[in-house]
Every structure is written in structure tokens, then in C-alpha cells.
TORTOR-70706 format. One record per residue (C-alpha): residue number from 1; residue in one letter; chain; x, y, z. Coordinates in pm, 1 decimal. Layout:
! residues N
NUM | A | A | X | Y | Z $
...
//
This chain:
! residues 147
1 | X | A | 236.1 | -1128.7 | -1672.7 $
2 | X | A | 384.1 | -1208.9 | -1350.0 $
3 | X | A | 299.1 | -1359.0 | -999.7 $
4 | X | A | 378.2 | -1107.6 | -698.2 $
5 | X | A | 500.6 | -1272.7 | -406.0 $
6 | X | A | 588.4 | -1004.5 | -101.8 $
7 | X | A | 825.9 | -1216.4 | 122.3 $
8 | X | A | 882.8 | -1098.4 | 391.6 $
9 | X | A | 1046.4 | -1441.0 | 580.3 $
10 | X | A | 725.3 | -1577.3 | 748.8 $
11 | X | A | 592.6 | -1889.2 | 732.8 $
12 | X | A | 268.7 | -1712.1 | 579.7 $
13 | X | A | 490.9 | -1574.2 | 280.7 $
14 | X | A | 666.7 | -1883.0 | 277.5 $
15 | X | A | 336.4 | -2056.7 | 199.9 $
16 | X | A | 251.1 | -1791.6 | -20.2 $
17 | X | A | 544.9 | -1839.9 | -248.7 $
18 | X | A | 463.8 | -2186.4 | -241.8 $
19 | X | A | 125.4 | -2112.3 | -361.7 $
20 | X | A | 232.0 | -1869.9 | -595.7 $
21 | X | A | 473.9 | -2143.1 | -760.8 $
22 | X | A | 185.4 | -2421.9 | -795.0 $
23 | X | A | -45.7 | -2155.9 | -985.1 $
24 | X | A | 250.7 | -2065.7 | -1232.1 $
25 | X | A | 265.0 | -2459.5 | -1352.7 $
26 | X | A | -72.3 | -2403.5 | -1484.5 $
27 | X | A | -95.8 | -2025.9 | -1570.3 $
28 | X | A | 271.8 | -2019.6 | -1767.2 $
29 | X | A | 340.8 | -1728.4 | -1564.8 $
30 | X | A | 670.2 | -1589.1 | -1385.5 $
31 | X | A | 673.5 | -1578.6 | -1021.0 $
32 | X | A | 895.7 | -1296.3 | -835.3 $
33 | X | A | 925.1 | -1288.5 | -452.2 $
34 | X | A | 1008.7 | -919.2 | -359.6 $
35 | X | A | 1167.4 | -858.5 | -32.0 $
36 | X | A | 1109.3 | -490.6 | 88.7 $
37 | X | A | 1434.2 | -412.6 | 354.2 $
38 | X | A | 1327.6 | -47.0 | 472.7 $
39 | X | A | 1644.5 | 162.8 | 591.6 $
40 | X | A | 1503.5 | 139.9 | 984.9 $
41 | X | A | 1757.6 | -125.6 | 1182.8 $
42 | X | A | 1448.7 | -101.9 | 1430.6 $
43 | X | A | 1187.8 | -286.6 | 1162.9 $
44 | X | A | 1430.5 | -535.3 | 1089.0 $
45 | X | A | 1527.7 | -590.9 | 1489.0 $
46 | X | A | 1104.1 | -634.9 | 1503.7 $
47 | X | A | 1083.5 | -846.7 | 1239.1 $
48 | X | A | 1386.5 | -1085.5 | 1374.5 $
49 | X | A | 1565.4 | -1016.1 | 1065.4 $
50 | X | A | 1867.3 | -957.4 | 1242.3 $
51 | X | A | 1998.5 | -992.3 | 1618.8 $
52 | X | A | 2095.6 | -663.5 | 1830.2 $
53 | X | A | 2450.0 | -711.3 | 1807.8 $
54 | X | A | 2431.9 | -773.9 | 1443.6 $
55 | X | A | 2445.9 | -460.0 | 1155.0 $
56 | X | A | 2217.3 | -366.5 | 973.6 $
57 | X | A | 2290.1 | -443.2 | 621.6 $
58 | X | A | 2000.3 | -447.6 | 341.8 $
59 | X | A | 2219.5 | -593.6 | 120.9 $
60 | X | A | 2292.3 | -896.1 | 400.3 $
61 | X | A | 1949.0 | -894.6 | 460.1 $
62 | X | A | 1803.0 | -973.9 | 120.3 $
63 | X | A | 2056.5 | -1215.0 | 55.1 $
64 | X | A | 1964.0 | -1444.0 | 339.7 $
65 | X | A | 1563.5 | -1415.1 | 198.7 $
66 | X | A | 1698.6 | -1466.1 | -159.0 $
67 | X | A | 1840.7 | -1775.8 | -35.1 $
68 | X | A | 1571.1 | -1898.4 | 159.5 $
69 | X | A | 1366.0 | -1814.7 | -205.9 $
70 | X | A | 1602.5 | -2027.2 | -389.4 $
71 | X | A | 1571.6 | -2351.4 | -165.7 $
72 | X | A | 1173.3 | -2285.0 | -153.0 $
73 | X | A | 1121.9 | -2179.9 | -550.6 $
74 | X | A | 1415.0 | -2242.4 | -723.7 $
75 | X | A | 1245.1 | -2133.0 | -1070.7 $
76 | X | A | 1131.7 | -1806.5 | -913.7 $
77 | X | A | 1287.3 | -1492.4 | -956.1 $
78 | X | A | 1372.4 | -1265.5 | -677.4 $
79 | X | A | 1454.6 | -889.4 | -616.3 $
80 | X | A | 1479.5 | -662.4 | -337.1 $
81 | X | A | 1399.0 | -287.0 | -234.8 $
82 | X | A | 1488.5 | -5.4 | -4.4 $
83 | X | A | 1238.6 | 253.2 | 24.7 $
84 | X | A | 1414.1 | 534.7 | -129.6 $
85 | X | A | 1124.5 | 777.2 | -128.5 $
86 | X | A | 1015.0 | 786.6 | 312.4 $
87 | X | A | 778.8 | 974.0 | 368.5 $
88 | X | A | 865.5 | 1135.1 | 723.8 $
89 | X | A | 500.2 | 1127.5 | 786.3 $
90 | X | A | 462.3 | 763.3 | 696.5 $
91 | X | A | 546.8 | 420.3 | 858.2 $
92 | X | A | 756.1 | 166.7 | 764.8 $
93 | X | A | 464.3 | -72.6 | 684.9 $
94 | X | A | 323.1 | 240.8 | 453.4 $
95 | X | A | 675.1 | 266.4 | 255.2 $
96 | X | A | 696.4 | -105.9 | 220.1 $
97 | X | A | 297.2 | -130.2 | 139.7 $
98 | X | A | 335.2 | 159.9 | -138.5 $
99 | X | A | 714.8 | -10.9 | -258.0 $
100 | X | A | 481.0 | -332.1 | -322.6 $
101 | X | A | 228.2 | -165.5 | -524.6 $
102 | X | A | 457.8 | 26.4 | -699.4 $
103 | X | A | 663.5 | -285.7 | -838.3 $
104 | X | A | 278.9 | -486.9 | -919.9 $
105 | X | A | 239.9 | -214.4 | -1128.2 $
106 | X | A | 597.0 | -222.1 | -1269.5 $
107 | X | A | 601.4 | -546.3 | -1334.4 $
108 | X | A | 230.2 | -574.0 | -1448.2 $
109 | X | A | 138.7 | -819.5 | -1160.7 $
110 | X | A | -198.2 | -1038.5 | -1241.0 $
111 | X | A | -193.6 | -1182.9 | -934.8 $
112 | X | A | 4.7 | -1073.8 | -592.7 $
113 | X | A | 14.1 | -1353.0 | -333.4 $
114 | X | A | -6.0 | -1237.1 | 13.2 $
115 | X | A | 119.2 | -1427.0 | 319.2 $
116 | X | A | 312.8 | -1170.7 | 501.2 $
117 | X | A | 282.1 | -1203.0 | 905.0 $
118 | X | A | -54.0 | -1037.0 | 971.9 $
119 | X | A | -242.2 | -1089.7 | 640.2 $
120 | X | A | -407.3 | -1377.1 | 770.5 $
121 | X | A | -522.0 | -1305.8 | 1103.3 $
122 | X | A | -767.8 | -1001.8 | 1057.1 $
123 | X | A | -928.1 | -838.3 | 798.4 $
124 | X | A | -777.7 | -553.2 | 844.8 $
125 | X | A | -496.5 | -463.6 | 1112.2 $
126 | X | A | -281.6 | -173.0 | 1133.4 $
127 | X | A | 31.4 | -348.6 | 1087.5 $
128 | X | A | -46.2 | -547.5 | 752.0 $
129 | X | A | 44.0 | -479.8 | 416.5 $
130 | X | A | -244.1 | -684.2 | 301.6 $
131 | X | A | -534.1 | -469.5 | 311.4 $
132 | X | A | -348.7 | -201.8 | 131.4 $
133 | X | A | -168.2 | -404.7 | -119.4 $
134 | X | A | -556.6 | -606.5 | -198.3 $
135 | X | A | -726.2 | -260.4 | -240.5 $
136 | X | A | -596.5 | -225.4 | -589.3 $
137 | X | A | -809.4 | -309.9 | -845.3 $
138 | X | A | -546.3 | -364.4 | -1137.1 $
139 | X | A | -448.7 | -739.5 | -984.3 $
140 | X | A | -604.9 | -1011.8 | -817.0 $
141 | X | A | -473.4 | -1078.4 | -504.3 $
142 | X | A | -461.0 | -1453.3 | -327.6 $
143 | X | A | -440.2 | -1390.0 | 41.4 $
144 | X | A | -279.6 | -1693.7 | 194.3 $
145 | X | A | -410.7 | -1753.8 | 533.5 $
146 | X | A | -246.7 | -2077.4 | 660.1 $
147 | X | A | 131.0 | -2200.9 | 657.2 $
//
């Protein structure tokens, strides 16, 4: 079994990683911090992933967050995803919300730690994976709701 982590580069999924790496000392389990990059420069330029004048790079982009997982989690393991199936119909937050629960799944999560930027400020708001990602029923979730 394994220990989701969405990172996303907050302090929230910071914390959550950090969480996520305390419960594996005493559950055995592997943590795995998955960065989802989609293919929009514009979600990346609103997430401060990158500056204007920089490109957009995925591949550039999840290497700076695998870092950044490294110096918080050194024992965790890390991957990263581009939305290859966009819905045209869909946002970005719906890709990356359905990319999450698609790797739990994979990956047979029993526990996906949530801190990303908006988890922990309402139950609910339009711009969080978290309510999405908790609705599953075939993992716990631990919604982490201070840095």
C-alpha cells in the first residue's frame, strides 16, 4: 500500500508530505508525492510555477517540485503527470483532480494526503482538488489544513 501525496508546491502540500512521511514510520508504508503539470502555460503562470518570460516546460517544472520533494522527504518517492486525456469540456483542476484519482487507484493508495492550496480553507470550493479527490470511497483521505 502506498501514501498519496498531491504536491502541488504549497506550503499546505508541503505540510502534507510532511504528514504523510511521519504516518509511514509507523504504518511501513511508501509515500509518493505526485505532481500533476497540465499542458496549460496559463495554470502554471496562476500557480507561480513559472514567471511570464519563462517557458513552459513540464519536464522543468516537475523537476524543480521533485527537488523541493527530495530536500522535504528524502525517502519518498516522486512522479509526475501531464494530463494526456483533456477533456475540452473540462478544467484544468478537473484533469488534474481525475489524473489524482486515477494514479490512487493505480497505485492502490490507502491513504491520500491533501494539502494542495485551497483544501484547507472551505469545504468545498470550486478551485480545489480536495473535495473531489476525498469523495472516493476506496482510500482514506487526511486533509491537511495548516502549514
Amino acid at each position: 500500500m502506498t501514501l498519496l501525496v498531491p504536491f502541488d508546491g504549497s506550503a499546505l502540500s508541503e505540510a502534507a508530505l510532511e504528514r504523510a512521511t511521519e504516518f509511514a514510520e509507523f504504518t511501513g508504508e511508501d509515500v509518493l508525492a505526485l505532481t500533476v503539470v497540465p499542458d496549460e502555460p496559463e495554470y502554471a503562470l496562476s500557480r507561480n510555477w513559472v514567471d511570464p518570460e519563462d517557458p513552459f516546460d513540464p519536464d522543468d517544472i516537475a523537476e524543480r517540485f521533485r527537488q523541493r520533494v527530495v530536500d522535504i522527504a528524502p525517502e519518498a518517492d516522486f512522479r509526475y503527470e501531464v494530463p494526456d486525456d483533456v477533456s475540452s469540456m473540462a478544467s484544468c483542476t478537473t484533469d488534474v483532480t481525475r489524473t489524482i484519482r486515477a494514479v490512487a487507484h493505480e497505485v492502490d493508495a490507502s491513504v491520500v494526503f491533501i494539502g494542495s492550496e485551497n483544501a484547507g480553507r472551505v469545504s468545498s470550493p470550486v478551485s480545489s482538488v480536495g473535495a473531489p479527490v476525498s469523495e472516493d470511497p476506496s482510500y482514506d483521505v487526511y486533509i491537511t489544513r495548516h502549514a
